[in-house]
LODRENPA-95754 format. One record per atom (N, C-alpha, C, O, CB): residue in three letters; atom name; x, y, z. Coordinates in nm, 3 decimals. Each point is the difference from the previous one (the first is absolute). Glycine has a CB too. Layout:
N
code:site:px:py:pz
ALA:CA:X:Y:Z
...
END
This chain:
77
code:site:px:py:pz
UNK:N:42.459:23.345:1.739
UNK:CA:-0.085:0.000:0.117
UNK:C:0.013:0.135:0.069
UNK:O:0.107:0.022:0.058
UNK:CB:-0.082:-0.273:-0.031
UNK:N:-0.102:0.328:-0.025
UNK:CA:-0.036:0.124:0.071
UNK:C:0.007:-0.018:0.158
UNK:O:0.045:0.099:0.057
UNK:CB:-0.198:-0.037:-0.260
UNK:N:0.119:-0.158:0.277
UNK:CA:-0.053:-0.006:0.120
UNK:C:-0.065:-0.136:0.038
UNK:O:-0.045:-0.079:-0.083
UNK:CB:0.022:0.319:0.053
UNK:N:0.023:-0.261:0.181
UNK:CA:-0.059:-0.134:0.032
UNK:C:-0.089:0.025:0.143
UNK:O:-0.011:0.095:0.076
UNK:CB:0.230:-0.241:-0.200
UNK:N:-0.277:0.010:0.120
UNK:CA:-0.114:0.029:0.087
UNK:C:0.015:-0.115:0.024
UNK:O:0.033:-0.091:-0.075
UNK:CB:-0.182:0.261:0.014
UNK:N:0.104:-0.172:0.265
UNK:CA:-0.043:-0.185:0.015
UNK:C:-0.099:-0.043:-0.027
UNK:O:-0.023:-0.117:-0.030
UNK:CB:0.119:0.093:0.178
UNK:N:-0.199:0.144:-0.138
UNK:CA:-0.164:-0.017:-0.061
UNK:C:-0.020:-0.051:-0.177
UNK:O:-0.048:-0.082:-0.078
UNK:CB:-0.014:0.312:0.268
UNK:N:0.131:-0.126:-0.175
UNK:CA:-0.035:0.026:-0.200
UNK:C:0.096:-0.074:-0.066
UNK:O:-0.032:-0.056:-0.105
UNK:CB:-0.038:0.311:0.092
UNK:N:0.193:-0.267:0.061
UNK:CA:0.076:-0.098:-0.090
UNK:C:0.123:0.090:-0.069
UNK:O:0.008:0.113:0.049
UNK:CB:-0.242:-0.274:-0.104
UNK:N:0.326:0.134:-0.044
UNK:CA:0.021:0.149:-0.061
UNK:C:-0.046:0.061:-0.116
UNK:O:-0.049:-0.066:-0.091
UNK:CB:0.211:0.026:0.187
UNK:N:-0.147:0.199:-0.099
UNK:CA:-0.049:0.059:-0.092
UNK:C:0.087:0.039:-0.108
UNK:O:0.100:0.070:0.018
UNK:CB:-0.245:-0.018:0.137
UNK:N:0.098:-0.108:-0.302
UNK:CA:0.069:0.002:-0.120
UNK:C:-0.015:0.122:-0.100
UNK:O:-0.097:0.040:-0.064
UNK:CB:0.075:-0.279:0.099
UNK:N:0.123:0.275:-0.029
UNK:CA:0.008:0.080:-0.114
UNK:C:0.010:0.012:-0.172
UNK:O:0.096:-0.051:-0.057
UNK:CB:-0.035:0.076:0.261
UNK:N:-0.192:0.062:-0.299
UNK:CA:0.062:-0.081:-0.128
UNK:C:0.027:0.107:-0.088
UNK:O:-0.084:0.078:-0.043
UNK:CB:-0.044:-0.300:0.055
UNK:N:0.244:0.222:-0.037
UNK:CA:0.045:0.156:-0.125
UNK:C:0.036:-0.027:-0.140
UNK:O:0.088:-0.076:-0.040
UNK:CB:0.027:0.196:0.225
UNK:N:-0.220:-0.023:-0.276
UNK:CA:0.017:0.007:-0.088
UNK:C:0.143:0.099:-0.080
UNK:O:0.005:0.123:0.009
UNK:CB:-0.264:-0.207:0.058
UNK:N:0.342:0.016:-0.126
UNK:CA:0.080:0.110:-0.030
UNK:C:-0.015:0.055:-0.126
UNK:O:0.083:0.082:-0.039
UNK:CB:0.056:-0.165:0.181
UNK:N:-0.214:0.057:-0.199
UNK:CA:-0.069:0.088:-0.145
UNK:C:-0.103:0.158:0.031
UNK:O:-0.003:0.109:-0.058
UNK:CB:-0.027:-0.403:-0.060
UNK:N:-0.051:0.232:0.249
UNK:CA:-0.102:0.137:0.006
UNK:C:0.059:0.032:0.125
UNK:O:0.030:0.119:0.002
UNK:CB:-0.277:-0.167:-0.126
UNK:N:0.286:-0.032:0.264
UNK:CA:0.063:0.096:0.126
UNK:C:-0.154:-0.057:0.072
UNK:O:-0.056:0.050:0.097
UNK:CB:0.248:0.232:-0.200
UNK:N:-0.221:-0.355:0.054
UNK:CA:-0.162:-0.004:0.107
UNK:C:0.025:-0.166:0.090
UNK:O:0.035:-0.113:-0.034
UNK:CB:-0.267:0.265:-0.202
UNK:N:0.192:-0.084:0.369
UNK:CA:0.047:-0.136:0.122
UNK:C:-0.107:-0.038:0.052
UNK:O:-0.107:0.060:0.005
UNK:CB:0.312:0.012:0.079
UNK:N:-0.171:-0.199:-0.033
UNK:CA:-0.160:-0.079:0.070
UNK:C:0.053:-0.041:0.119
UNK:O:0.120:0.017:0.022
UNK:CB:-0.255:-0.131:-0.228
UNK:N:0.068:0.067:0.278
UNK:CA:0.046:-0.083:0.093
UNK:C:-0.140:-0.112:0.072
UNK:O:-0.110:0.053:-0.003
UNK:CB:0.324:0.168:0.042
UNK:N:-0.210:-0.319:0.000
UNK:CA:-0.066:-0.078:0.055
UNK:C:0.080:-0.103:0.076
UNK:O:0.123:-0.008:-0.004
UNK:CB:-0.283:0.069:-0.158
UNK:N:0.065:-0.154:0.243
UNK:CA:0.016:-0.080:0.105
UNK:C:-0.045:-0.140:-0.101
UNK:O:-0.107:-0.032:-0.053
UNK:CB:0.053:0.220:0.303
UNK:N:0.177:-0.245:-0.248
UNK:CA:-0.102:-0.168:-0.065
UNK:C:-0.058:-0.091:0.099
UNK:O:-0.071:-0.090:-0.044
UNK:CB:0.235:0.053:-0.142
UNK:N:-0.143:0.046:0.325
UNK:CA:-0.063:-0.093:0.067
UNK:C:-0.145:0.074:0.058
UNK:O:-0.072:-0.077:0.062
UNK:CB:0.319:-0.054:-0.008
UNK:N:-0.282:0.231:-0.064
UNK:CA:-0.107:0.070:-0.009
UNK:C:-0.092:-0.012:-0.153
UNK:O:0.058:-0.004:-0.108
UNK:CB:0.086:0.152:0.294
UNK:N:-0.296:-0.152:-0.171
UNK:CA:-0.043:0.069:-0.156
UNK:C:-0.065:0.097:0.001
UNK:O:-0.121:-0.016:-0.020
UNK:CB:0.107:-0.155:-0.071
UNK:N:0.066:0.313:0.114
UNK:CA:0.009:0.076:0.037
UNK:C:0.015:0.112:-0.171
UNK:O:-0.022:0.117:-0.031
UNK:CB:0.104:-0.259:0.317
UNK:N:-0.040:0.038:-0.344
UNK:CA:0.022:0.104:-0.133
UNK:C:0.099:0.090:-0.034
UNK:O:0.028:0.056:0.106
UNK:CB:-0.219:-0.062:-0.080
UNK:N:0.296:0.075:-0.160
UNK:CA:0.075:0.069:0.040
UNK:C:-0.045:0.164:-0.039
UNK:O:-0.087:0.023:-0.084
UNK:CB:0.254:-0.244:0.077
UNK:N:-0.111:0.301:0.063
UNK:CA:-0.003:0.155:0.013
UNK:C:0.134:0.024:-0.011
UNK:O:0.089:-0.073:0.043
UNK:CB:-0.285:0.114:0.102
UNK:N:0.214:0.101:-0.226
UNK:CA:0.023:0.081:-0.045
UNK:C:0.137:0.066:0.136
UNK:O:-0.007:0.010:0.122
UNK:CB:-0.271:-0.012:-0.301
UNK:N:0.360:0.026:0.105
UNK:CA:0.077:0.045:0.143
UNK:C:0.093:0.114:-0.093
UNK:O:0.022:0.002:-0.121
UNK:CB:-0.001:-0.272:0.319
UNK:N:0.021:0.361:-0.093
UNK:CA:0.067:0.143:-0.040
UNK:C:0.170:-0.057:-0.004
UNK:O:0.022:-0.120:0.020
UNK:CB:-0.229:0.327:0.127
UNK:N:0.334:-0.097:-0.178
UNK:CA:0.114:-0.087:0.005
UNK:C:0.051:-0.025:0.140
UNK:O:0.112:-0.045:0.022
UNK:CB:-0.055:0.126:-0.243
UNK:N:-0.168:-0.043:0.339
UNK:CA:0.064:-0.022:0.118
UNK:C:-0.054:-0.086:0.038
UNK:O:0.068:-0.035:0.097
UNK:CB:-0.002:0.205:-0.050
UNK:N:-0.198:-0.274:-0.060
UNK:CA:-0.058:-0.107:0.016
UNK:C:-0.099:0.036:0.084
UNK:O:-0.030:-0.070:0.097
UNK:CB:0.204:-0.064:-0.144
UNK:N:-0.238:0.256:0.014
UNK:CA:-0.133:0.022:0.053
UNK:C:-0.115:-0.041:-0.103
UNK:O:0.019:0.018:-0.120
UNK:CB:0.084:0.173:0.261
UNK:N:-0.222:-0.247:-0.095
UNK:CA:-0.117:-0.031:-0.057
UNK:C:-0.058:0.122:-0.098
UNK:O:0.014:0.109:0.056
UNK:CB:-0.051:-0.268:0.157
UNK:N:-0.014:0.167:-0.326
UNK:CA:-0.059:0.057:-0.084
UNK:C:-0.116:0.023:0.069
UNK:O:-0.038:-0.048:0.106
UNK:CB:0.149:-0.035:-0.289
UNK:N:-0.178:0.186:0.087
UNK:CA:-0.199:-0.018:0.026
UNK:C:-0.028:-0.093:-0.067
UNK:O:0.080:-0.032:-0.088
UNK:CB:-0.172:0.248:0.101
UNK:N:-0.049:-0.302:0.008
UNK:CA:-0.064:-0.100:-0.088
UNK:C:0.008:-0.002:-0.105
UNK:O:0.031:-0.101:-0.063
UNK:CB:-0.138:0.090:0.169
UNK:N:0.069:0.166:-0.174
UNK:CA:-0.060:0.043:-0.121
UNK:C:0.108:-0.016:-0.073
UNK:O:-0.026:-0.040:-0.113
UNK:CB:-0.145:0.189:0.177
UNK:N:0.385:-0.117:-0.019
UNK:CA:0.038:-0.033:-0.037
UNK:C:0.104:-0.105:-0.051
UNK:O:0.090:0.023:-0.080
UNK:CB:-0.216:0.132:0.141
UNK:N:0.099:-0.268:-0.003
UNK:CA:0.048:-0.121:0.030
UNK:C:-0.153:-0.058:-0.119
UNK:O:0.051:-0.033:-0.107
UNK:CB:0.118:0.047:0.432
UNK:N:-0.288:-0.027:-0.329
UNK:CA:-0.064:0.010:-0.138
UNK:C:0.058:0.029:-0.124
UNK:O:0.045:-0.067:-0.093
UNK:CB:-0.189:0.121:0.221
UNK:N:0.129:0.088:-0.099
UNK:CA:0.013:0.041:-0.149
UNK:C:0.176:-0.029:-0.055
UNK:O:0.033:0.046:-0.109
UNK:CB:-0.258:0.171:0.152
UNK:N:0.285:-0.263:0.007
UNK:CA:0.154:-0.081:-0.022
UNK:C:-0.014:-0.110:-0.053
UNK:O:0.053:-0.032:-0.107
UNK:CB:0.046:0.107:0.282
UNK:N:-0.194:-0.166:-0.089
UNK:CA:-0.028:-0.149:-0.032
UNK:C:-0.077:-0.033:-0.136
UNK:O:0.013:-0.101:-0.070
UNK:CB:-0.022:0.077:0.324
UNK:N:-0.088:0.148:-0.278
UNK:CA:-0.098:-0.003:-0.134
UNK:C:0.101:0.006:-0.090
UNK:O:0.027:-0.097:-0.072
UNK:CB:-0.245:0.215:0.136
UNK:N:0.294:0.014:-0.068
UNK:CA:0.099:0.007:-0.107
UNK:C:0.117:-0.104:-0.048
UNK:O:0.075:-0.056:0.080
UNK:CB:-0.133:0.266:-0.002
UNK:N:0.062:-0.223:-0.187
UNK:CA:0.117:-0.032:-0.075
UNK:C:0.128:0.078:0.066
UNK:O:0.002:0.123:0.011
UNK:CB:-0.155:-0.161:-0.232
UNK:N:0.255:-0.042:0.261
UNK:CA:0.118:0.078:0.021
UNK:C:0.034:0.117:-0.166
UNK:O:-0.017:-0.009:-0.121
UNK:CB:0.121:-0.245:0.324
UNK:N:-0.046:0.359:-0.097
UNK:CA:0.008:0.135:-0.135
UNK:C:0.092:-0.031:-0.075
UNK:O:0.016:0.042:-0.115
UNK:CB:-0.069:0.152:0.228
UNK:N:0.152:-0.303:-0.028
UNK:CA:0.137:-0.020:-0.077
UNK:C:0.092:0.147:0.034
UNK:O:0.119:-0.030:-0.010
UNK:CB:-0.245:-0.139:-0.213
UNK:N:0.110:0.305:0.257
UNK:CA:0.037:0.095:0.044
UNK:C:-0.049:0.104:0.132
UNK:O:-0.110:0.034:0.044
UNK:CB:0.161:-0.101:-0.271
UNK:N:0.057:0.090:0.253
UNK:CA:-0.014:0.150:0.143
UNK:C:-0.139:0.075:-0.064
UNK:O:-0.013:0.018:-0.121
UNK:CB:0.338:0.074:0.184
UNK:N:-0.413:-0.056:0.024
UNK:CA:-0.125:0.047:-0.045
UNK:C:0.005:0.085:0.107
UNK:O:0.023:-0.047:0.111
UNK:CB:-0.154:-0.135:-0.238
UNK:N:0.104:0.357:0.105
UNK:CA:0.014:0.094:0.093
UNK:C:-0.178:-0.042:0.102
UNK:O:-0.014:0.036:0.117
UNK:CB:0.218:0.187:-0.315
UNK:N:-0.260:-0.262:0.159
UNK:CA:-0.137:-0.025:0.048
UNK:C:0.062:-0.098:0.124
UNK:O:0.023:0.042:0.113
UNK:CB:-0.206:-0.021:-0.366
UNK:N:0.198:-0.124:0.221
UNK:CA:0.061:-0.107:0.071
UNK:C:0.077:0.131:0.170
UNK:O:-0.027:-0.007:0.120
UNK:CB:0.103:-0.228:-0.436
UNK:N:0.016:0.332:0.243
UNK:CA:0.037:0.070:0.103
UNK:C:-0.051:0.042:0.131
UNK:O:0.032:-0.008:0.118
UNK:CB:0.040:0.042:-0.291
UNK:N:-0.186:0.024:0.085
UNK:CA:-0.144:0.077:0.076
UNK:C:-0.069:-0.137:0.096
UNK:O:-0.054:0.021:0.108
UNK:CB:-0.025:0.183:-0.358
UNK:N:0.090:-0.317:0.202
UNK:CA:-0.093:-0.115:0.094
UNK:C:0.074:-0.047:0.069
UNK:O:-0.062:-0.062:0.086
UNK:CB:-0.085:-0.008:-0.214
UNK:N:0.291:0.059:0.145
UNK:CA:0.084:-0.046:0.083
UNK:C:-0.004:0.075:0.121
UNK:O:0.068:-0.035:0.097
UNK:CB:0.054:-0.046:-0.272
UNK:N:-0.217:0.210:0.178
UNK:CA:0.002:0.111:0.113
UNK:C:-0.150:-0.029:0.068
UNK:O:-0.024:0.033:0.116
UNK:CB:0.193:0.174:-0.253
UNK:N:-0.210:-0.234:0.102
UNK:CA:-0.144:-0.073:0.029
UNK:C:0.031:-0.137:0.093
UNK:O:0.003:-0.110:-0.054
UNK:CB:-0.118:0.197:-0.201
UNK:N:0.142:-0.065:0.419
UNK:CA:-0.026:-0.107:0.060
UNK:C:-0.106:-0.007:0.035
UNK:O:-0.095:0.078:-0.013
UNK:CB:0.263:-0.096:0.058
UNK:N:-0.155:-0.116:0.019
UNK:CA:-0.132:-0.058:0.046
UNK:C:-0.026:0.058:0.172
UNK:O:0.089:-0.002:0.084
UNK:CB:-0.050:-0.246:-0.270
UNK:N:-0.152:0.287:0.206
UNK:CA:0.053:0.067:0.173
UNK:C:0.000:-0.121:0.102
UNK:O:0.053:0.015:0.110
UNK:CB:-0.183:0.241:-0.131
UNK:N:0.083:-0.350:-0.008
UNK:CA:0.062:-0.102:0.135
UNK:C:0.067:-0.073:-0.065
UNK:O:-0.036:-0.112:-0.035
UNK:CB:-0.127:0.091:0.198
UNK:N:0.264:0.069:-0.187
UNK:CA:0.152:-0.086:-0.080
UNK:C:0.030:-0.113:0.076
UNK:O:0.119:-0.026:0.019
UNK:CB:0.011:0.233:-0.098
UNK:N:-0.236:-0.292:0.135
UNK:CA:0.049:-0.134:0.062
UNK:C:0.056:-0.060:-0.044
UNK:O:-0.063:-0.040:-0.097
UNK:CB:-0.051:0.023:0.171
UNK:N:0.249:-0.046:-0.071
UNK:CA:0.045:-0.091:-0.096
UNK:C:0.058:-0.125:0.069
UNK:O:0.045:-0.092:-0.068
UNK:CB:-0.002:0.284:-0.090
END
C-alpha cells in the first residue's frame, strides 16, 4: 500500500520483479490502474497504455527508463 485516502480508499501498489515496471490503483474506485515511477508518481496515459498492451519483457528495458521520466502533469493521485 503506497498511501491512503478517506475519499479514495487505499492506494495499491503492483511490482513486477522481472521488468521493474509499477502500477498502482484504488480498488474501491473504478478508476483504472496507471503507471507509476519508483517514487509513486502517476505516469502519462500514453504510458500506463503502452505497458498494459505489452506482454511483460520478462527484463530491465532501457526504454522502460526513458518512460518512467514521463510524468503525468496533474499527478493527482
Amino acid at each position: 500500500m503506497l498511501d491512503w485516502s478517506a475519499v479514495r480508499g487505499s492506494r495499491l501498489a503492483h511490482y513486477c520483479r522481472r521488468c521493474g515496471r509499477r502500477f498502482t490503483r484504488f480498488p474501491l474506485l473504478a478508476h483504472g490502474v496507471s503507471a507509476i515511477d519508483g517514487d509513486g508518481h502517476n505516469l502519462e496515459n500514453a504510458v500506463t497504455n503502452q505497458w498494459l498492451s505489452e506482454a511483460c519483457p520478462r527484463t530491465f528495458k532501457e526504454e522502460d527508463n526513458k518512460d518512467r521520466k514521463r510524468l503525468r502533469e496533474s499527478s493527482s493521485q
